[in-house]
C-alpha positions as protocol buffer text, in pm:
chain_id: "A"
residue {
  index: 1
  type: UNK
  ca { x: 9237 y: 2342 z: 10664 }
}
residue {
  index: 2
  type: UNK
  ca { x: 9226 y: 2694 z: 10763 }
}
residue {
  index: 3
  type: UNK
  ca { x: 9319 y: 2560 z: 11128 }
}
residue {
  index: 4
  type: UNK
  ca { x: 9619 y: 2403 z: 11034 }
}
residue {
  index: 5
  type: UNK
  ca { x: 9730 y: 2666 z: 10804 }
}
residue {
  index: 6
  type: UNK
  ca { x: 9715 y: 2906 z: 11126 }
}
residue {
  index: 7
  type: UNK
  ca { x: 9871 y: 2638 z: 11346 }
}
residue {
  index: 8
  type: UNK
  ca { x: 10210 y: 2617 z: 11097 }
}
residue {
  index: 9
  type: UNK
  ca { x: 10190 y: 2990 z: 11018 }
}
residue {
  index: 10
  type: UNK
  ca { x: 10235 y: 2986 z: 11436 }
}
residue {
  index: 11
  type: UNK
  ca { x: 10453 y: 2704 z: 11445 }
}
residue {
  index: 12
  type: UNK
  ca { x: 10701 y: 2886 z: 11173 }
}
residue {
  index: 13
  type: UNK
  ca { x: 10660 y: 3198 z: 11342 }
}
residue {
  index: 14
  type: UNK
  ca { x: 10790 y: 3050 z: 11696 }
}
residue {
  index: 15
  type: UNK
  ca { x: 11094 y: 2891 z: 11541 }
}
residue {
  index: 16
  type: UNK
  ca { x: 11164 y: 3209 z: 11408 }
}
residue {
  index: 17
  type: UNK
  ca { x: 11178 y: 3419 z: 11720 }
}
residue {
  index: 18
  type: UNK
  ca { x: 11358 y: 3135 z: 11896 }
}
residue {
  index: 19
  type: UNK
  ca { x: 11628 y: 3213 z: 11662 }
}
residue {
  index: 20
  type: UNK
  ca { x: 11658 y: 3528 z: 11683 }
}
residue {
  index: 21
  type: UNK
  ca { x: 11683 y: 3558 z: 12034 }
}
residue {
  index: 22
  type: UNK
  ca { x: 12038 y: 3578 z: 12187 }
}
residue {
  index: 23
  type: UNK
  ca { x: 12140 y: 3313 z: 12429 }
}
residue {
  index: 24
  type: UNK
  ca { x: 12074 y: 3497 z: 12809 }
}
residue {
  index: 25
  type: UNK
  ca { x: 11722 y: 3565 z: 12629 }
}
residue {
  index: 26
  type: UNK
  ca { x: 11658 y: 3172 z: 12539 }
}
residue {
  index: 27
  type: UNK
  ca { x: 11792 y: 3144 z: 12930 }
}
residue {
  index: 28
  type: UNK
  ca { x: 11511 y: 3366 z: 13095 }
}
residue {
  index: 29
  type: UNK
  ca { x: 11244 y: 3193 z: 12898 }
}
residue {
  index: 30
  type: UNK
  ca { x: 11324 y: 2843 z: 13008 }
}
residue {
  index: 31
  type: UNK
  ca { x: 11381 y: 2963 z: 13383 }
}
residue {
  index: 32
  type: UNK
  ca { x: 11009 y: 3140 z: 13331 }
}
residue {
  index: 33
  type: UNK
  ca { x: 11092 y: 3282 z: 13668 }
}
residue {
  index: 34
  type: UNK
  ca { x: 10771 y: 3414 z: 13827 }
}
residue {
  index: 35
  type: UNK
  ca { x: 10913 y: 3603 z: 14101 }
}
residue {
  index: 36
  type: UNK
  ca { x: 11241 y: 3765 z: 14043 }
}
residue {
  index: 37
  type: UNK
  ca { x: 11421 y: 3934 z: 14378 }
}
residue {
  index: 38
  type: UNK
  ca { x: 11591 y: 4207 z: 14243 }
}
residue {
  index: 39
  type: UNK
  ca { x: 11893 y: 4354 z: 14282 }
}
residue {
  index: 40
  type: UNK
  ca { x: 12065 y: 3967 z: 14349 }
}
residue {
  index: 41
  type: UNK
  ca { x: 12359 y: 3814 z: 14229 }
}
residue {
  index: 42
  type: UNK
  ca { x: 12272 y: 3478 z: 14219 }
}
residue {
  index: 43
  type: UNK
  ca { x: 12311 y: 3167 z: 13970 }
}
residue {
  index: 44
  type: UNK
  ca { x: 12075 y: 3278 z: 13713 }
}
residue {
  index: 45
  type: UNK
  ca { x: 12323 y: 3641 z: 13746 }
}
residue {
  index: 46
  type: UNK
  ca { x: 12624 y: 3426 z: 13639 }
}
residue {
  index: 47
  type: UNK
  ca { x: 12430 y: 3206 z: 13375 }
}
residue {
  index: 48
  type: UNK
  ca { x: 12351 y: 3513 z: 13208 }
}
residue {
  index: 49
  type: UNK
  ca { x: 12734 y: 3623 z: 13165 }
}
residue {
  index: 50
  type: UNK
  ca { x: 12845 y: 3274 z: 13038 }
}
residue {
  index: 51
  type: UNK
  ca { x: 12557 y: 3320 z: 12773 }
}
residue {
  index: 52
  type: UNK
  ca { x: 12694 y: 3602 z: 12680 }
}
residue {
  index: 53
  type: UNK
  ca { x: 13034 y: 3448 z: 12607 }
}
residue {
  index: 54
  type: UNK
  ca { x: 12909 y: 3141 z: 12474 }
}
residue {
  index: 55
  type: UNK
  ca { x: 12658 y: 3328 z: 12230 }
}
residue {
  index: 56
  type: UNK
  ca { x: 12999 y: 3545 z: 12114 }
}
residue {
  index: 57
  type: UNK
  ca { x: 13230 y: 3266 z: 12084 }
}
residue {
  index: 58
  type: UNK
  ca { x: 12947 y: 3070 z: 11882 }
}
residue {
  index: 59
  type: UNK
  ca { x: 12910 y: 3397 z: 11655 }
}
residue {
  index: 60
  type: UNK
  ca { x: 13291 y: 3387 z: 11558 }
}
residue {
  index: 61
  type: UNK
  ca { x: 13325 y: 3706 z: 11739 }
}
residue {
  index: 62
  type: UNK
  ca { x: 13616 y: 3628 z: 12021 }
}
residue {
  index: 63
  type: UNK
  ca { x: 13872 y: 3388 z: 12038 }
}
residue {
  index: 64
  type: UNK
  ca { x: 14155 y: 3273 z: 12248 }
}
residue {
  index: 65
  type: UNK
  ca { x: 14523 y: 3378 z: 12237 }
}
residue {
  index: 66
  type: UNK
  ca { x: 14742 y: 3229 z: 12479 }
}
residue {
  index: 67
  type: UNK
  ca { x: 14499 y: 3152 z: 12712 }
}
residue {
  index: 68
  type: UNK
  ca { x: 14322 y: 3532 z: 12724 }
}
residue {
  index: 69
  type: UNK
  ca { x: 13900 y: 3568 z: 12541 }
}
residue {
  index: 70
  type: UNK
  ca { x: 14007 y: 3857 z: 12268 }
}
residue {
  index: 71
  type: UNK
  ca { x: 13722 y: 4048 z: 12077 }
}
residue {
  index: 72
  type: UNK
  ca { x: 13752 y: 4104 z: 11689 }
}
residue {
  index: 73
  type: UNK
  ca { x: 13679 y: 4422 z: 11520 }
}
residue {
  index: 74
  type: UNK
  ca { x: 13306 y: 4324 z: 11413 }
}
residue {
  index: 75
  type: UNK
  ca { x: 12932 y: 4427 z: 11501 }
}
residue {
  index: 76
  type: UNK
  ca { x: 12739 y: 4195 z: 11660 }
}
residue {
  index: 77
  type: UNK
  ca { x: 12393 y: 4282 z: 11588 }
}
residue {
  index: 78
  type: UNK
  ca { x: 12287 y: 4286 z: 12001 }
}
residue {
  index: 79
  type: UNK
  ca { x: 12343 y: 4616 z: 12268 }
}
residue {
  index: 80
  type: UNK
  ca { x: 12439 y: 4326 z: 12567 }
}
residue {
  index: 81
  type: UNK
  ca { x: 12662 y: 4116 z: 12322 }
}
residue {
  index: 82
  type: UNK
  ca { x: 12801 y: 4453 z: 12222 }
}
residue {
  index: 83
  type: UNK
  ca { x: 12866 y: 4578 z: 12564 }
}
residue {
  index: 84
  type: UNK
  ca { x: 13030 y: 4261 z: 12645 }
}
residue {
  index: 85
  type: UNK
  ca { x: 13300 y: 4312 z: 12334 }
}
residue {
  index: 86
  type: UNK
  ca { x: 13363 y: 4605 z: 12432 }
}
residue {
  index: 87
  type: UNK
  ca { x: 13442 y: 4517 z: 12811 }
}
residue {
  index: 88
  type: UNK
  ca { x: 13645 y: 4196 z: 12630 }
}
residue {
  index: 89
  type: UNK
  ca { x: 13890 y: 4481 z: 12414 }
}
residue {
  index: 90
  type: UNK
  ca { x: 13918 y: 4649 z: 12794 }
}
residue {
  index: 91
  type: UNK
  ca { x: 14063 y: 4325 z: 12963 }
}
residue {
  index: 92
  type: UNK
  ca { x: 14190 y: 4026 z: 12808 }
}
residue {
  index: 93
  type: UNK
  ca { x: 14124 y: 3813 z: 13062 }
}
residue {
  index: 94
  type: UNK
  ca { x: 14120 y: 3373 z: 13076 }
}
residue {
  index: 95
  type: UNK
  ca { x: 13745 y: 3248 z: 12997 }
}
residue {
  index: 96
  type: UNK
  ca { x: 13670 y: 3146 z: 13346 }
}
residue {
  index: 97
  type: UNK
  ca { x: 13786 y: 3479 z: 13496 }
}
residue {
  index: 98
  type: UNK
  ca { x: 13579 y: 3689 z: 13251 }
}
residue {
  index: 99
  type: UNK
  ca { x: 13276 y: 3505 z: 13344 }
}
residue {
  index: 100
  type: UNK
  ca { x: 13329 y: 3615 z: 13681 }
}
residue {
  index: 101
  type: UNK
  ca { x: 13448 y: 3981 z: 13601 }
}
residue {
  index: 102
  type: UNK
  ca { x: 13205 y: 4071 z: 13423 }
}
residue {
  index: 103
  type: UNK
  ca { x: 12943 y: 3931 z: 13687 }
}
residue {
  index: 104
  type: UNK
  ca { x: 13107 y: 4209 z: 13920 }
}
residue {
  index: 105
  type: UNK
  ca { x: 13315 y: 3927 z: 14111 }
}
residue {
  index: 106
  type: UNK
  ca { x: 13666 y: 3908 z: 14196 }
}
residue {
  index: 107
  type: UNK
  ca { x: 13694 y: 4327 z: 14188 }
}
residue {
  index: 108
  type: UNK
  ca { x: 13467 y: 4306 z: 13843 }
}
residue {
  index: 109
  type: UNK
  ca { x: 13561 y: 4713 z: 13829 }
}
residue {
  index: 110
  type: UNK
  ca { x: 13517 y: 4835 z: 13493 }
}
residue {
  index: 111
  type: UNK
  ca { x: 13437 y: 4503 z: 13307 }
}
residue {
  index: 112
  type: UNK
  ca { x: 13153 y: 4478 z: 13511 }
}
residue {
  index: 113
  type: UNK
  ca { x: 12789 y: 4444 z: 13328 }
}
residue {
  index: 114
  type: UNK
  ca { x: 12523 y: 4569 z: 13576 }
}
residue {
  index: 115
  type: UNK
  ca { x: 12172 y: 4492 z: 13494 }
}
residue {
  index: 116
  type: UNK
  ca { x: 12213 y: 4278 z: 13236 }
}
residue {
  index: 117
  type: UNK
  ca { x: 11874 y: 4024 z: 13397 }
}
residue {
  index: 118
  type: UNK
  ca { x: 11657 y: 4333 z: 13390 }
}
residue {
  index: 119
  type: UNK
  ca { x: 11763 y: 4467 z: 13027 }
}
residue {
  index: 120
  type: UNK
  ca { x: 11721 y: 4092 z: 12904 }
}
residue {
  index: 121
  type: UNK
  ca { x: 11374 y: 4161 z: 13041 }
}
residue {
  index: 122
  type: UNK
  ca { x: 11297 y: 4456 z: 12873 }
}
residue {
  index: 123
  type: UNK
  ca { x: 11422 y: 4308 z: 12545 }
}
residue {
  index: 124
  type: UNK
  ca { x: 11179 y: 4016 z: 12585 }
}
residue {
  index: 125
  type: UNK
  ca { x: 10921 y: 4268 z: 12633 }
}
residue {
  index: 126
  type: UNK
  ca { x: 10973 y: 4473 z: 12337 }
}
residue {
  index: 127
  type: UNK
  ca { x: 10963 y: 4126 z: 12184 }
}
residue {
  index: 128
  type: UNK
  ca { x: 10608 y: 4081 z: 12320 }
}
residue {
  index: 129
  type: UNK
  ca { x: 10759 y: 3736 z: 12474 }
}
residue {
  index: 130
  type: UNK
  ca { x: 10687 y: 3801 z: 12802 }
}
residue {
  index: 131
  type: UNK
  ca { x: 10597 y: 4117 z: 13087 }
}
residue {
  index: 132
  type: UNK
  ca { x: 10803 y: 4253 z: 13368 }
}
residue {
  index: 133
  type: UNK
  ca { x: 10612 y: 4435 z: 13665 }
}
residue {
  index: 134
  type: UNK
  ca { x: 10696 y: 4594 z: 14040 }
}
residue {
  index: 135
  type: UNK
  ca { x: 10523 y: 4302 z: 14230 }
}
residue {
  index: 136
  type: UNK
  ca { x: 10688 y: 4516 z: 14554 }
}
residue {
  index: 137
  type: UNK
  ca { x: 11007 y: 4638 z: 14708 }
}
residue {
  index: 138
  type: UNK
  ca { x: 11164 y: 4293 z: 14649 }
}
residue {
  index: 139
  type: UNK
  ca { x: 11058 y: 4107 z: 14377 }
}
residue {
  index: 140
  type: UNK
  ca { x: 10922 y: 4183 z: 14040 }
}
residue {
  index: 141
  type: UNK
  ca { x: 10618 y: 3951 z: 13883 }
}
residue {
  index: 142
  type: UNK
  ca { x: 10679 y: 3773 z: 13535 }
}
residue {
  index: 143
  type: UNK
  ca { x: 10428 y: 3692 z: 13322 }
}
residue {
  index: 144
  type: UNK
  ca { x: 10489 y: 3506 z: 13001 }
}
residue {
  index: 145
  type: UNK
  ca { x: 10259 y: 3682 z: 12703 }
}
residue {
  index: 146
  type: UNK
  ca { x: 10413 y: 3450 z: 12419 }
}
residue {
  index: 147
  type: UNK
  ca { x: 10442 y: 3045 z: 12519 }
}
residue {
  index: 148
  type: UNK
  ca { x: 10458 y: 2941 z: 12163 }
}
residue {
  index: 149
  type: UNK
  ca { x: 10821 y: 3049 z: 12216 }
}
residue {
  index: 150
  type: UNK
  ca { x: 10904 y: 2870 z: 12551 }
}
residue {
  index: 151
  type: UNK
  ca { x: 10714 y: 2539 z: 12383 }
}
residue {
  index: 152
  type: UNK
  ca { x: 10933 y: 2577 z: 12092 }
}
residue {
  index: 153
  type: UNK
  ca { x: 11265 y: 2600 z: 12346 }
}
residue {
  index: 154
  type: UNK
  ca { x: 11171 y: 2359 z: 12558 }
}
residue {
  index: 155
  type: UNK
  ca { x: 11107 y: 2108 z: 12226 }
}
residue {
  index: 156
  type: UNK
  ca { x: 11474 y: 2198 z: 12134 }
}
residue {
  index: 157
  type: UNK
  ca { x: 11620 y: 2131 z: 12471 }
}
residue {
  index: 158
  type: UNK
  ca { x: 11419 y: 1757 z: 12492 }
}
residue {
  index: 159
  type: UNK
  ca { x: 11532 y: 1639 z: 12078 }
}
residue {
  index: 160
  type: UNK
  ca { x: 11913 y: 1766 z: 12202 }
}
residue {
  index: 161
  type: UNK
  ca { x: 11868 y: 1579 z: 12546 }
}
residue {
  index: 162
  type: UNK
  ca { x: 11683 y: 1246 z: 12372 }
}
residue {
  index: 163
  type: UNK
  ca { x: 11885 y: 1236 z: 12062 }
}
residue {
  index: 164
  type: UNK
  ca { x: 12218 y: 1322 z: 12230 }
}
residue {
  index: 165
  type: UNK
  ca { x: 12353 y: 1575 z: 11995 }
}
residue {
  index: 166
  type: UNK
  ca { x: 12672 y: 1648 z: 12151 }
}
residue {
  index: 167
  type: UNK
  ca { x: 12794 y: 1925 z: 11843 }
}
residue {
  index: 168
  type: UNK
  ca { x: 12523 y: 2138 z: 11970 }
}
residue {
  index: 169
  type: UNK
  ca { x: 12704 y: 2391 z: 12175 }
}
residue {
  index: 170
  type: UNK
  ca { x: 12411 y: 2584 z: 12200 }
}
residue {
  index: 171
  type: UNK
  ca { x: 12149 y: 2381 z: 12337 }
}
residue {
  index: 172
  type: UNK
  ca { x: 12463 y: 2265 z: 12578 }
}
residue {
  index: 173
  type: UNK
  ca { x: 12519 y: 2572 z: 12723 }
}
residue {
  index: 174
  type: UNK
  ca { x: 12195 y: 2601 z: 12831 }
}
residue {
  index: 175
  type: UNK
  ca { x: 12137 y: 2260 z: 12942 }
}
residue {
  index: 176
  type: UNK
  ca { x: 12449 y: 2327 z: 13162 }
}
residue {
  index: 177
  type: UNK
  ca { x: 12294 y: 2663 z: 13274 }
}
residue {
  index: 178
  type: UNK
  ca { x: 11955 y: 2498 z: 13357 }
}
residue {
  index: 179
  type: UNK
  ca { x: 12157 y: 2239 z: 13552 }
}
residue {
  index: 180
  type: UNK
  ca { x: 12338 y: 2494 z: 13719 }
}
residue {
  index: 181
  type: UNK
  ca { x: 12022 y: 2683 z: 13827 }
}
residue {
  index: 182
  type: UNK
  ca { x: 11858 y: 2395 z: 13945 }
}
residue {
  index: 183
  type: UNK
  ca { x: 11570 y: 2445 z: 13684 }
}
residue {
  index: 184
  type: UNK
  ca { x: 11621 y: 2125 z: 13450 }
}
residue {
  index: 185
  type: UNK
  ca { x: 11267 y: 1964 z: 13608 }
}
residue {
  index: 186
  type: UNK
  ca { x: 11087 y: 2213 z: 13450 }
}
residue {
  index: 187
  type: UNK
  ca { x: 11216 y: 2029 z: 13116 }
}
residue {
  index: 188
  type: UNK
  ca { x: 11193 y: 1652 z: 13223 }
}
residue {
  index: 189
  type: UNK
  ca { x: 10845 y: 1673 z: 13342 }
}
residue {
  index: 190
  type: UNK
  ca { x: 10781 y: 1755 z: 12981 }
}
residue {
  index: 191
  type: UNK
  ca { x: 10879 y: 1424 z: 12851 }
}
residue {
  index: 192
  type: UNK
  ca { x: 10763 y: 1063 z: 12774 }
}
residue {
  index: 193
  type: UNK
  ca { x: 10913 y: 770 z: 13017 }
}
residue {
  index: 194
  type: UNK
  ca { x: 11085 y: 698 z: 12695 }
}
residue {
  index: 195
  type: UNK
  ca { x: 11227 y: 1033 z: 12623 }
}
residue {
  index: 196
  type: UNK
  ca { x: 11331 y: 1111 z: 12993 }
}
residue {
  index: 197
  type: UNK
  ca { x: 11546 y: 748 z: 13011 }
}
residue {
  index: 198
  type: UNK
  ca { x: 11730 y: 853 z: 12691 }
}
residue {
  index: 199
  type: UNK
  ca { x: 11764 y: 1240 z: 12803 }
}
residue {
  index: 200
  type: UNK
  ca { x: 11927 y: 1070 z: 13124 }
}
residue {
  index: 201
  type: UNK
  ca { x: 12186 y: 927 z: 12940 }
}
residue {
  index: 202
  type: UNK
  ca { x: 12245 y: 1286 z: 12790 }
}
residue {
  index: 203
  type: UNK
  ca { x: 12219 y: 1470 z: 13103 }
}
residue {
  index: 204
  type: UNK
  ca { x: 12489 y: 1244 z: 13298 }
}
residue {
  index: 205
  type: UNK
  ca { x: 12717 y: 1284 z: 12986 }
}
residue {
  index: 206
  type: UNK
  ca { x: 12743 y: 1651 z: 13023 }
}
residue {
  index: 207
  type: UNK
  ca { x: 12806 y: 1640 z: 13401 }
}
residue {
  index: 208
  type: UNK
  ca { x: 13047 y: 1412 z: 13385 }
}
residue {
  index: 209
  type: UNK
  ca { x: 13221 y: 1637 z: 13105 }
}
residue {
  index: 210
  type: UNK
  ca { x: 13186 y: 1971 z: 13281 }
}
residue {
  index: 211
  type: UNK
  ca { x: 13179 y: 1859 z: 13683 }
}
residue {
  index: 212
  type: UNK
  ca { x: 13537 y: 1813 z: 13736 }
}
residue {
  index: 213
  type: UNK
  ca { x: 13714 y: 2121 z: 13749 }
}
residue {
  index: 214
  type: UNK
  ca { x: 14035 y: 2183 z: 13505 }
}
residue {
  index: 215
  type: UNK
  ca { x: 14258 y: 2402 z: 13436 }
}
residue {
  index: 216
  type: UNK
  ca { x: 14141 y: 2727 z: 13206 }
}
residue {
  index: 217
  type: UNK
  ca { x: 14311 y: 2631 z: 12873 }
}
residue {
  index: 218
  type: UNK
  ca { x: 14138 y: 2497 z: 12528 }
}
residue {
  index: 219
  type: UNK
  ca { x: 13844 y: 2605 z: 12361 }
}
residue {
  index: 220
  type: UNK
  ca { x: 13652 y: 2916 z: 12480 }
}
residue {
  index: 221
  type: UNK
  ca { x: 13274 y: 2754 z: 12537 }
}
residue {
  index: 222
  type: UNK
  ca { x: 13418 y: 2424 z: 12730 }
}
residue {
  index: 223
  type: UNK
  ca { x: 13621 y: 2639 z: 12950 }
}
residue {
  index: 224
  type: UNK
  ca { x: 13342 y: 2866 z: 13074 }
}
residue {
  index: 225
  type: UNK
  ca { x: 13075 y: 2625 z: 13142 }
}
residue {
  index: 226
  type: UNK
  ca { x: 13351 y: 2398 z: 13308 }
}
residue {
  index: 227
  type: UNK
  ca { x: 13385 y: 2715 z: 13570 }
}
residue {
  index: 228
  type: UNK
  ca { x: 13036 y: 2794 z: 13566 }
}
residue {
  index: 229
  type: UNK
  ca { x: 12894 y: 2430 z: 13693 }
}
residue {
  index: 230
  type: UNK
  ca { x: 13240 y: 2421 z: 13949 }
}
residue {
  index: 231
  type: UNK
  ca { x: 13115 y: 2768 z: 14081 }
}
């Protein structure tokens, strides 16, 4: 009894640091990259930035007008989500073009985030979740400390992919960012014959939703992970 007791006192305590992680954070943990090479711009960089807007659109905190992301006067509760709002009141820009901006494309200038993979790193490791070290002049060695929290992500990702949830923005964005990366394996292999045919059915749905390119106009999240899997 005492076993289980520990097992759902873990179990509880999982689901409640999944939650209160911030979307780029729920990102890093499902890449699990071992071997980072730093100072890229690469995929996972521009992931990151459409978390970012996806995780502030989801919280209420910008909105469209006329076709241009604007912040609203509000804390968010985050120092990246923050930073972001503030580069948002800076430059009203279209949803697509903000992803880029502030991933230091297209003349990012100002509106640029630097770091933002490393100080998602160091926030997981405040967290305990996982630890970042020099591995040498090019990459830097990650080692998970807390997998409770990945098993509990990757168990969100598969009953979103298997039951085919599509009012889940959140799990949505990242399935699109795992697709994007080229990291969705690392989910699948996870699964039952059963659950992968039905997660299939899921997975071709969102490509076909997001793969053809459109114009930048509608809803905030749609728009940026249209641009981000036509990148």
């Amino acid at each position: 009894m005492e076993e289980i007791s520990t097992r759902r006192r873990d179990h509880a305590q999982s689901t409640s640091d999944r939650c209160s992680l911030v979307l780029c954070e729920q990102l890093v943990i499902l890449l699990r990259t071992r071997n980072e090479i730093k100072f890229l711009c690469n995929r996972v960089s521009l992931s990151l930035r459409a978390c970012i807007i996806v995780d502030l659109a989801l919280r209420k905190s910008i909105e469209l007008v006329e076709g241009k992301v604007v912040g609203k006067a509000q804390p968010v509760g985050n120092p990246l989500l923050q930073e972001a709002m503030g580069k948002i009141y800076m430059a009203q820009l279209p949803p697509d073009e903000l992803m880029y901006r502030l991933n230091g494309e297209k003349r990012g200038g100002s509106i640029h985030m630097k770091n933002v993979r490393r100080r998602v790193y160091k926030s997981l490791e405040e967290k305990r979740i996982c630890k970042v070290g020099s591995k040498n002049m090019i990459f830097n060695k990650i080692t998970m400390c807390d997998y409770n929290v990945r098993v509990e992500l990757i168990n969100y990702i598969k009953l979103y992919l298997v039951n085919g949830n599509e009012d889940d923005y959140k799990a949505e964005a990242l399935v699109v960012c795992l697709i994007f990366c080229c990291a969705l394996d690392s989910i699948l292999v996870c699964m039952t014959e059963k659950e992968a045919i039905a997660s299939e059915v899921s997975i071709k749905r969102i490509r076909e939703k997001y793969s053809i390119k459109r114009p930048p106009t509608g809803a905030i999240i749609p728009v940026v992970l249209n641009a981000l899997l036509n990148a």
